[in-house]
C-alpha positions in Angstrom: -16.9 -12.7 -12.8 -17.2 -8.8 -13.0 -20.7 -7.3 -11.6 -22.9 -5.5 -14.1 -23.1 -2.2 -13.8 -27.0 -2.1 -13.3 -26.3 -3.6 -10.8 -23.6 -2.1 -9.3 -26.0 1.2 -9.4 -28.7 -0.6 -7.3 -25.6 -1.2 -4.5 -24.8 2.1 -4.7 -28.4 3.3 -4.1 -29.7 1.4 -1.6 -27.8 3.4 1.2 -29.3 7.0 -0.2 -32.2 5.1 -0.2 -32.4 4.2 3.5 -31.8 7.8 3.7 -34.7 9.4 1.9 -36.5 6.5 4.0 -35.0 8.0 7.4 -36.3 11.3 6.7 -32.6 13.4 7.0 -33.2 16.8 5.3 -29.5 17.2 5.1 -27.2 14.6 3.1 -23.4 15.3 2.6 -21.9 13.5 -0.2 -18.2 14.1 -0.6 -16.5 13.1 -3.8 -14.9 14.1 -7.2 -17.3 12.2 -9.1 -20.0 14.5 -9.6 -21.1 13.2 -13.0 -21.8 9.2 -11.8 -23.2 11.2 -8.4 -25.9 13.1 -10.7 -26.8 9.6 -12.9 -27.1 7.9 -9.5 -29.5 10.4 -8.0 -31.8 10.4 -11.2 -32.4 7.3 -10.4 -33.2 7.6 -7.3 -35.2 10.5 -8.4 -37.2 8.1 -10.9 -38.1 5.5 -8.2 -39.7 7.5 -5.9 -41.4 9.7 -8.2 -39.5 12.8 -7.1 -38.4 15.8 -8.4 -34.8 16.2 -8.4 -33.0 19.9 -8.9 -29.7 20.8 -9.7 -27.8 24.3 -8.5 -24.6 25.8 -9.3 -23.0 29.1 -8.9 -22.7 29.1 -12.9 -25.8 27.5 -13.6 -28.7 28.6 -11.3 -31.0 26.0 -10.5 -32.0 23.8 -13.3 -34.7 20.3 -13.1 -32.7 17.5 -14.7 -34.0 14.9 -16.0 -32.9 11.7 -18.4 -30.9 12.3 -21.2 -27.8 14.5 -22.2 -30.4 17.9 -21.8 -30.9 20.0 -18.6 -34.2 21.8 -18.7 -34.1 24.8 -17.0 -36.1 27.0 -14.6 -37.1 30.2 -15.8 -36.3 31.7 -12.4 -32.5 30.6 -11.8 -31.5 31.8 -8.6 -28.1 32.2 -9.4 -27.4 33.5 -5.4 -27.2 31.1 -2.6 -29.4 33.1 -0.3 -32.6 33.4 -3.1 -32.0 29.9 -3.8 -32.3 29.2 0.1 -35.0 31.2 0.6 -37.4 29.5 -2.8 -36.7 26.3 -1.6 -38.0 27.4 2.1 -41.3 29.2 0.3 -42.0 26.1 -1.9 -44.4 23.5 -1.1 -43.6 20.8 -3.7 -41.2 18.4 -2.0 -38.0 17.8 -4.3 -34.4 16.4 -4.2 -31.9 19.8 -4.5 -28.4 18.9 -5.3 -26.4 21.5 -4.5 -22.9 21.9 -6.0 -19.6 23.4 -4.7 -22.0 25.2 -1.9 -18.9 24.7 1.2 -18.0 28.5 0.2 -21.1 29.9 1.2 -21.4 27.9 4.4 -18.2 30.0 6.5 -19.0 32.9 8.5 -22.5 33.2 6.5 -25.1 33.1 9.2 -27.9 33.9 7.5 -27.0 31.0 5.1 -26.7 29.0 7.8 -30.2 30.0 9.4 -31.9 29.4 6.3 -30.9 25.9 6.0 -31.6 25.0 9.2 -35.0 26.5 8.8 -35.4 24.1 5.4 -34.6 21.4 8.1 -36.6 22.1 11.1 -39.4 22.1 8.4 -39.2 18.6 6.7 -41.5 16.8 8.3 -44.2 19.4 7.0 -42.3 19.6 3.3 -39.8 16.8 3.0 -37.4 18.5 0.8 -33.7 17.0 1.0 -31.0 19.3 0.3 -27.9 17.3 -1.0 -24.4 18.9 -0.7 -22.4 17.5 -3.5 -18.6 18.4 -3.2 -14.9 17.5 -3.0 -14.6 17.8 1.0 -17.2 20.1 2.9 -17.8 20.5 6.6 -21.1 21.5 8.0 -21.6 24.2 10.7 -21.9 22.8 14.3 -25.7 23.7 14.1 -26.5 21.7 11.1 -24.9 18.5 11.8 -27.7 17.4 14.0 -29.8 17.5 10.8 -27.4 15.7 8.6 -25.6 12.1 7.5 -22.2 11.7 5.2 -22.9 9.2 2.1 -19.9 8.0 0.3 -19.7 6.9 -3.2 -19.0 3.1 -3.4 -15.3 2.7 -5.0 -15.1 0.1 -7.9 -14.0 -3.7 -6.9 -11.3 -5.7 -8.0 -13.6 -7.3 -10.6 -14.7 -3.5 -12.0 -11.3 -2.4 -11.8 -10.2 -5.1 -14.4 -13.2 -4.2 -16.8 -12.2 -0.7 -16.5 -8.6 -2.2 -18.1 -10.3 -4.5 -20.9 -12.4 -1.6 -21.4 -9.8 1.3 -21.9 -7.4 -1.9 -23.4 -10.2 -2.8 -26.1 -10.5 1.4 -27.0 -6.7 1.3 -27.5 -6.9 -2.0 -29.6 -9.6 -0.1 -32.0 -7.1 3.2 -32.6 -4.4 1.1 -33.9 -5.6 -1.5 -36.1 -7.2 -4.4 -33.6 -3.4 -4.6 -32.1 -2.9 -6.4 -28.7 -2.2 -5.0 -25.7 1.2 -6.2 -24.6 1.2 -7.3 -20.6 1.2 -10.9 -18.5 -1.2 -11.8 -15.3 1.0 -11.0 -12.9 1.7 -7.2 -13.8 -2.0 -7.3 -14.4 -3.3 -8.7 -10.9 -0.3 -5.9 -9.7 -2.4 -3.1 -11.3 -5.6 -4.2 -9.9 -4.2 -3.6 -6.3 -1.8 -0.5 -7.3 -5.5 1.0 -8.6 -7.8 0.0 -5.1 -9.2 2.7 -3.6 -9.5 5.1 -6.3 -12.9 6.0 -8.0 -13.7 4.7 -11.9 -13.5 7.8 -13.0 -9.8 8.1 -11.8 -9.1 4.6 -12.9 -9.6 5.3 -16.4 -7.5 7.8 -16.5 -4.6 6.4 -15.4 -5.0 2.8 -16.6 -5.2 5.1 -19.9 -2.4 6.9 -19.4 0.0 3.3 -18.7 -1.5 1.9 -22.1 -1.8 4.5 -24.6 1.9 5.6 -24.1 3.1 2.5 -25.8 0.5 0.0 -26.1 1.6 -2.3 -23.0 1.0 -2.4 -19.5 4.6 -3.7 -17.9 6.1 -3.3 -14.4 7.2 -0.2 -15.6 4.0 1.3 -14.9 3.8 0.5 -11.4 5.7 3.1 -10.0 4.3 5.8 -11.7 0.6 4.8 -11.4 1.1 4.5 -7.9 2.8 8.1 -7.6 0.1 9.4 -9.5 -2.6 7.5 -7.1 -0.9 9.0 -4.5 -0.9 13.2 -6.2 -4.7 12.3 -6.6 -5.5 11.3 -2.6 -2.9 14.4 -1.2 -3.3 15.3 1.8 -2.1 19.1 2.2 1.4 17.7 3.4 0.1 15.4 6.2 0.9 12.5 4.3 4.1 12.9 1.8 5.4 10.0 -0.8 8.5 9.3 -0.4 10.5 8.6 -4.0 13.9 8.2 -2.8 13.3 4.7 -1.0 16.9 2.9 -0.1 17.9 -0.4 0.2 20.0 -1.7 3.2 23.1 -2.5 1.1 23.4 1.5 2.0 22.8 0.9 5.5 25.9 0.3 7.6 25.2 -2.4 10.8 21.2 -3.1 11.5 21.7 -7.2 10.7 19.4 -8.4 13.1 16.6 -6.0 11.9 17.9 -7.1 8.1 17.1 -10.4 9.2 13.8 -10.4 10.5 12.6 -8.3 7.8 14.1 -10.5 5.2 12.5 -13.5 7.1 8.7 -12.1 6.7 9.1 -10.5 3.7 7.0 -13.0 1.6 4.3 -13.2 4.5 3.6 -9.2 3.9 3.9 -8.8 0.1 2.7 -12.4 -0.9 -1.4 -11.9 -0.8 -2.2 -15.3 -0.7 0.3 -16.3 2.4 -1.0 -18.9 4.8 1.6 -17.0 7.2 0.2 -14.3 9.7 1.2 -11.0 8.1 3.2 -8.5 10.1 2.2 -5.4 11.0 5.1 -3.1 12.2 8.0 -2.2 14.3 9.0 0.3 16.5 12.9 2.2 16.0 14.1 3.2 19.2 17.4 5.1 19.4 20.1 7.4 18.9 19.9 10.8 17.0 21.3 10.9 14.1 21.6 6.2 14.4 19.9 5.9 11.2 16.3 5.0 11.9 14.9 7.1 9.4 17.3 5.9 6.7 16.4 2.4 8.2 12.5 3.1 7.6 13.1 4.1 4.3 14.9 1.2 3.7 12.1 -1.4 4.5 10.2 -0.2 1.8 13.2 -0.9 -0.8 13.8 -4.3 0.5 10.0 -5.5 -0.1 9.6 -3.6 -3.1 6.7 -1.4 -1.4 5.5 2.4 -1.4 6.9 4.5 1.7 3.9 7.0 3.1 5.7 9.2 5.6 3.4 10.4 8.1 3.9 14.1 9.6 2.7 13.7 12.9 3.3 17.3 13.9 0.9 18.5 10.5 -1.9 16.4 11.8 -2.8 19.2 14.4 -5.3 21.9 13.4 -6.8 25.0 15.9 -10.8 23.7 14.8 -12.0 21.1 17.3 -12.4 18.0 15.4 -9.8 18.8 12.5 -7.0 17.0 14.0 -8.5 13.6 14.2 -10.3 14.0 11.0 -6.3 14.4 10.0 -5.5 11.7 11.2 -8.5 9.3 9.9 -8.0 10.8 6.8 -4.3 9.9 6.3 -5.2 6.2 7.6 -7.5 6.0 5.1 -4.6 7.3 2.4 -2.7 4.8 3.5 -5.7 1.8 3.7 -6.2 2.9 -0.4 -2.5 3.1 -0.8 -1.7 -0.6 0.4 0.3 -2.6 -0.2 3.1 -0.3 1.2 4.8 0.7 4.5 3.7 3.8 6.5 6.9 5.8 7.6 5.2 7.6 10.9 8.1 9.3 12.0 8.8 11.0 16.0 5.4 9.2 16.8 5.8 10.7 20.4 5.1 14.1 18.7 1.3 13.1 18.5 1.0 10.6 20.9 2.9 11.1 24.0 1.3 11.1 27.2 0.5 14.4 28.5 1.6 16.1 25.4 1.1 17.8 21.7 -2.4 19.1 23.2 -4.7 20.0 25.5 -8.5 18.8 25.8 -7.8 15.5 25.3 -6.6 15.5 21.2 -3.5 13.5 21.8 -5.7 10.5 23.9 -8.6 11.1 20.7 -5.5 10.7 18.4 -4.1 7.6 20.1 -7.5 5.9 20.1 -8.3 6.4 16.7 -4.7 5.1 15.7 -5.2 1.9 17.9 -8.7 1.1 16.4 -7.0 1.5 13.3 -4.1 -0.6 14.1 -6.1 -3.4 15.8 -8.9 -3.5 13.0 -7.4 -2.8 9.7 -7.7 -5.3 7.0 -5.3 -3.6 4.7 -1.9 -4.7 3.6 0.1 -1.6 5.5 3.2 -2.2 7.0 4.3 0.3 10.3 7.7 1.7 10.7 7.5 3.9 13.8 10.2 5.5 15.0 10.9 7.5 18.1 14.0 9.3 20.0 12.1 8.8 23.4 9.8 5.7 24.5 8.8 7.1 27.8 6.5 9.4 26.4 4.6 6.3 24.4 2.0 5.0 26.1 1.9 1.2 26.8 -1.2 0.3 24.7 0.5 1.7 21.7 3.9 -0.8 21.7 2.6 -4.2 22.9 2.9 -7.0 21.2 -0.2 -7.2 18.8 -0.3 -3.6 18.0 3.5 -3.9 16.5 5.7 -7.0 16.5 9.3 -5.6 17.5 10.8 -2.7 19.4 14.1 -2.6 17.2 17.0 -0.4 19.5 19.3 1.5 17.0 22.4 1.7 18.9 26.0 3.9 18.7 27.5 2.0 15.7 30.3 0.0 17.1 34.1 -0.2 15.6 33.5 -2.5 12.8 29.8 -1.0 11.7 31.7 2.5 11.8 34.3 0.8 9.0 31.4 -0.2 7.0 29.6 3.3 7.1 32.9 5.0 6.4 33.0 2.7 3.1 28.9 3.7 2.6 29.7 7.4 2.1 33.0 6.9 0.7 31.6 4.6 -2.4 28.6 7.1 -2.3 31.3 9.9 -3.6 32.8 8.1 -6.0 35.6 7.1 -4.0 37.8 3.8 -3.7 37.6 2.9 0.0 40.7 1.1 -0.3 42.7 4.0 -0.7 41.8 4.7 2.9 43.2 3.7 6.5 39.2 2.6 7.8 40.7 1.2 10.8 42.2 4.7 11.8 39.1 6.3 10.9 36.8 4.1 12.6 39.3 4.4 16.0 39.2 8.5 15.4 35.5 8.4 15.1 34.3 6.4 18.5 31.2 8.1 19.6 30.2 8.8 16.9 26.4 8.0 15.0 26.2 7.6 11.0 25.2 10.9 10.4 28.2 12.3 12.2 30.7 10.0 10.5 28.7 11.0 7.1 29.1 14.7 7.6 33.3 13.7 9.0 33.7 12.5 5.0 31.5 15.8 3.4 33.5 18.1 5.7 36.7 16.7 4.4 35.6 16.8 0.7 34.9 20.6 1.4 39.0 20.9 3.2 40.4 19.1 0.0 39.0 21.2 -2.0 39.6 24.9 -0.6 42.8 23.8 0.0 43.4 22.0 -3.4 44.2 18.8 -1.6 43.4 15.2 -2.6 40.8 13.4 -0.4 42.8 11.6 1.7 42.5 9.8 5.4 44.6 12.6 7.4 41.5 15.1 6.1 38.6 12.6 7.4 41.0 12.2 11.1 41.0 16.0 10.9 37.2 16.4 10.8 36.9 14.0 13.1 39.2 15.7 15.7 36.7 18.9 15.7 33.3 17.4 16.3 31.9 16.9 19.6 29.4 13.7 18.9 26.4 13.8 20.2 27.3 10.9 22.4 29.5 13.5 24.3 27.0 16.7 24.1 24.4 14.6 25.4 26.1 11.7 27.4 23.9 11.7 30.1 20.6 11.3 28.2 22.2 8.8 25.7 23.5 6.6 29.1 20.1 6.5 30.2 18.2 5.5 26.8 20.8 2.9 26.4 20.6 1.5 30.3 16.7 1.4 29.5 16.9 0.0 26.3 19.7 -2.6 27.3 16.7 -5.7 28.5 13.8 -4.1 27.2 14.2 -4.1 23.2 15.6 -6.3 19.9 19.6 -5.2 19.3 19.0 -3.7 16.0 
């Protein structure tokens, strides 16, 4: 049954509520929704017979009240600092909303000063200034005076309204025509739209229906890409388009296995089955892990969040694990999907990525994350060296296999030669594979890849047709990696020999 929307408003109050109760001059609220944040506080306003004020850098300082009208002031105070400094003169206690005001609080101390002074002074005149914003960071001083409030996002039961709502709207445009869609595709657009605001629901619940008067499978993808465009974070967290499917993957059966085996226990939501909640990629450069990680997602039908885990570190103390929190969160509002955190030892190997202690604040906020989260997110981790990870992080409960990504061996090397080969539009058969994977021992997938693009670039300076004497040529000049680098690839592959899952 969906909730009312009164009363939906009295959930959302009751927290600002406890607030004005609590006495905390200084109330952050960080959202887009500025319109259902205004309607919310009149409310407030109205219940406890307060005054509530509105500023803006276009509008001054204006009382609203109920209604589409805003009465204004006939002294605006269009500048932060006079606003600041009326508010500390006045003696009538009032609610000030304050809009967009994160500008004015960098490298502005007198700004600062008088804000603090509004604080220091609310037990004497309980004014509560409000900060109403996309994202805004108090000063270091101020935070002592000050609590975050979020705005409540719409439940399951409020997101489906929202559809009937925007459904019913499209039905009166065109002649009381149905909307054309099933329950299935419909419960699937509940989930796809968790974690975004009403506001943002609408709009693109409007954009899958008014297009051609259905909501179809169709939509999915799109609604999810523009979920994700909406929730950016700055490059931390990138959505990945281009997910594979392991029929491109050469080798990797035991890992196409398991997957395939708890595949219905992740992306069925009603599975009696414990869900899983990641693996670890150990291996080779160049093996295919990453191809591998963006393969999981194809096989279970899922968005891929790839994680940047050198971008989550910022110079301001603080900023990196809000990064990190932040992109959790993404990926929490994003689920179902799989979250692609690729070279995790970048951020959370021991005794490195930062001093003072980031990396061991980072790798506690993951773990809580990881231990706690109710949310339908699938790991892929994936790493070149394990000794930098730190124990806690790759037991058994945090993730449920260490998968090791090995050298491909003679008959995987066939198989990738025919990947890349079909890949190009060419007919495998017209090839000696045998020779080619015999030439190309050593070697990982990327280097056998770049063997068959290296050749296509011989054939045609030379005006040749691609043949297997090209690809044996190619083969001839590289040094593999295996070779460059035996003696660390000996040693991850001794360690890896009892300790992890053949891939």
């Amino acid at each position: 049954m969906a909730i009312p929307r009164a009363e939906l408003v009295v959930q959302e109050t009751n927290n600002i509520n406890q607030i004005m109760d609590a006495s905390i001059p200084l109330v952050v609220m960080e959202t887009f929704e500025e319109k259902k944040a205004e309607d919310m506080l009149l409310g407030i306003a109205r219940q406890r017979f307060a005054k509530l004020a509105r500023w803006s850098i276009t509008d001054g300082l204006a009382t609203l009240t109920y209604g589409p009208q805003i009465v204004a002031k006939e002294t605006k105070f269009n500048e932060p600092v006079e606003l600041l400094r009326h508010i500390k003169a006045t003696n009538e206690p009032s609610i000030y909303l304050l809009c967009d005001f994160h500008p004015y609080l960098e490298e502005q101390p007198e700004i600062v000063r008088l804000i603090k002074d509004i604080a220091l002074n609310h037990l004497s005149v309980p004014n509560t200034l409000i900060f109403l914003s996309h994202r805004l960071r108090l000063p270091k001083e101020l935070t002592r005076y000050a609590t975050g409030f979020s705005m409540p996002l719409p439940t399951d039961d409020r997101i489906l309204d929202l559809i009937r709502e925007e459904a019913r709207a499209w039905s009166q445009k065109h002649g009381d025509a149905r909307i054309k869609t099933d329950n299935v595709t419909l419960k699937k657009m509940v989930a796809t739209l968790q974690g975004l605001s009403s506001s943002d629901v609408r709009r693109l619940v409007r954009s899958a229906i008014w297009d051609d008067g259905a909501i179809s499978a169709d939509d999915l993808p799109r609604i999810n890409r523009s979920k994700f465009q909406l929730m950016d974070l700055e490059g931390i967290v990138s959505f990945e388009t281009e997910v594979d499917d392991f029929a491109n993957v050469g080798g990797l059966h035991n890992m196409k296995r398991w997957l395939t085996q708890r595949r219905d226990a992740f992306v069925e939501q009603n599975s009696t089955l414990d869900r899983p909640k990641g693996i670890l990629l150990l291996g080779v450069q160049g093996g295919g892990k990453s191809l591998a990680a963006k393969s999981v997602a194809g096989m279970w039908g899922l968005s891929l969040l790839r994680l940047d885990m050198g971008a989550l570190y910022n110079k301001y103390i603080g900023e990196t694990e809000r990064n990190l929190r932040e992109a959790l969160q993404l990926a929490d509002a994003m689920s179902p999907c799989v979250l692609w955190m690729d070279e995790i030892e970048k951020a959370m190997g021991q005794g490195g990525g930062s001093d003072s202690g980031t990396s061991q604040r980072l790798l506690g906020t993951l773990l809580t994350w990881m231990a706690e989260r109710p949310s339908r997110v699938f790991i892929v981790a994936t790493s070149n060296d394990i000794s930098q990870l730190p124990p806690e992080l790759i037991r058994k409960g945090r993730l449920d296999e260490i998968f090791f990504v090995d050298l491909p061996d003679a008959d995987i090397r066939q198989e990738i030669f025919d990947i890349h080969l079909k890949k190009r539009d060419m007919d495998p058969a017209q090839f000696d594979l045998a020779a080619l994977s015999e030439a190309s021992a050593g070697f990982n997938g990327a280097e056998i890849e770049q063997a068959v693009v290296g050749a296509l670039y011989q054939a045609q300076t030379e005006s040749q047709t691609m043949n297997t004497q090209l690809i044996l040529s190619q083969c001839s000049f590289t040094s593999p990696l295996s070779v460059v680098m035996a003696e660390q690839m000996a040693s991850l592959r001794h360690w890896a020999q009892d300790r992890t899952v053949p891939a």
